[in-house]
Steps between C-alpha positions, in 0.01 A plus 500: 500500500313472795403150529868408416804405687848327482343220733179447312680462140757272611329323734224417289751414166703252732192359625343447194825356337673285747548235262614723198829549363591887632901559461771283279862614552706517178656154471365392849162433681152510406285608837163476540277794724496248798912443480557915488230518805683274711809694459344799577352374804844335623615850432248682690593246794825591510409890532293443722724307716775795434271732667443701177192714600272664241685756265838362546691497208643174298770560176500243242800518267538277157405420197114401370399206667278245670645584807466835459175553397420300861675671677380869392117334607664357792544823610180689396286210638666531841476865493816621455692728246677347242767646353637401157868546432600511174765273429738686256560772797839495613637390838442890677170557333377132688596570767392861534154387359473220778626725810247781365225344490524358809485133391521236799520165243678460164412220289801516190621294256820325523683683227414834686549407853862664528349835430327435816713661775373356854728686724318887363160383502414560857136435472485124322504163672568296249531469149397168290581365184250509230526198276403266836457783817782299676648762692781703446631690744333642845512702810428228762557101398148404592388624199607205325268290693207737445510475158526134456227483761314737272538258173401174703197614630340485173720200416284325814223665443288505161374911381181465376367767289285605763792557747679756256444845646576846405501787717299787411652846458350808484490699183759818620757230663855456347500169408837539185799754557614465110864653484586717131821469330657767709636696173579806732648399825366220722174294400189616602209279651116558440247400693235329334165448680241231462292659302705526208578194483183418470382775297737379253448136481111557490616717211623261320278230555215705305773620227719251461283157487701157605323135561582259781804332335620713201861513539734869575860526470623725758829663390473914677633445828232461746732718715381796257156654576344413144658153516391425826147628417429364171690193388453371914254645713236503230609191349518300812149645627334390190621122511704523182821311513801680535862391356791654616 
């Protein structure tokens, strides 16, 4: 797997798609390569302008979605850890799974947002709403402005496909903590390097054969490890349009 990595297969799908259909949201918007781009880009802004330094950590709690598949590459192509929260966890298992791993962002989707307990999660600034990344709540109010400043940037200022970047990771780096069920006690988080995520998508690129376009229905929640790395990371690397 050598002459693979997370930045060379996305970059080069995005690249070579721009003006293909990549994501449709069940009973909502179609969005092409270039449209999910420029959110991720706004989104790496806005860490950026956080302060978020390389191997921070940024949950992401809801249901499939447009939104959410940007935002787990948001994070990966800034360099930092995303961490998938699955949304049928109750209010202490969130929370517990947010202040454990550390998480400094939460991106969540309205209907989950009052599992989100602000005042016993020392470590995040702020945490945004999914469906729009309008924020939610945060530590100090200039956040508000950061992330609005984030979105306009690209508002003002066309992404072309060249300008989409991905940072490169190396292969033994964390780049997923996926949390289990937690049948006995508290969940418990696992570290997933690069590597296997690539391993497994260049797995199933030579096994499981998909053409630019053909269209996947994505119902495992990408929150859940075979989910995430089948019906979405695979899926979206090899330009086949994804419903949610």
């Amino acid at each position: 797997m050598k002459n693979y990595t997370l930045a060379k297969l996305y970059s080069e799908t995005f690249q070579n798609n721009w003006d293909k259909l990549a994501f449709t949201d069940y009973e909502g918007k179609d969005f092409k390569y270039g449209e999910v781009a420029k959110t991720i880009m706004s989104l790496q802004l806005f860490y950026q302008i956080m302060g978020l330094q390389k191997g921070d950590k940024v949950a992401v709690l809801g249901r499939n979605s447009a939104n959410w598949g940007a935002t787990f590459l948001s994070a990966l192509s800034s360099g930092l850890v995303i961490v998938p929260v699955l949304p049928d966890f109750n209010k202490s298992d969130t929370n517990h799974i947010i202040n454990h791993s550390e998480a400094k962002i939460v991106i969540g989707a309205k209907s989950l947002l009052d599992k989100i307990d602000m005042e016993n999660l020392p470590l995040v600034q702020a945490v945004l709403v999914l469906e729009d990344f309008s924020l939610f709540k945060a530590k100090d109010n200039n956040v508000q402005y950061k992330i609005v400043d984030s979105f306009q940037y690209y508002e003002k200022n066309q992404l072309k496909k060249s300008g989409f970047s991905f940072q490169e990771w190396k292969p033994e780096e964390p780049c997923v903590i996926s949390y289990t069920s937690g049948t006995s006690g508290f969940t418990k988080g696992v570290m997933i390097p690069e590597r296997s995520l690539v391993s497994n998508i260049v797995f199933a690129r030579e096994h499981m054969p998909l053409k630019t376009g053909d269209k996947i229905v994505s119902f495992l929640p990408m929150a859940h490890v075979y989910g995430l790395l089948f019906e979405f990371c695979f899926r979206c690397q090899s330009a086949a349009k994804l419903h949610f």
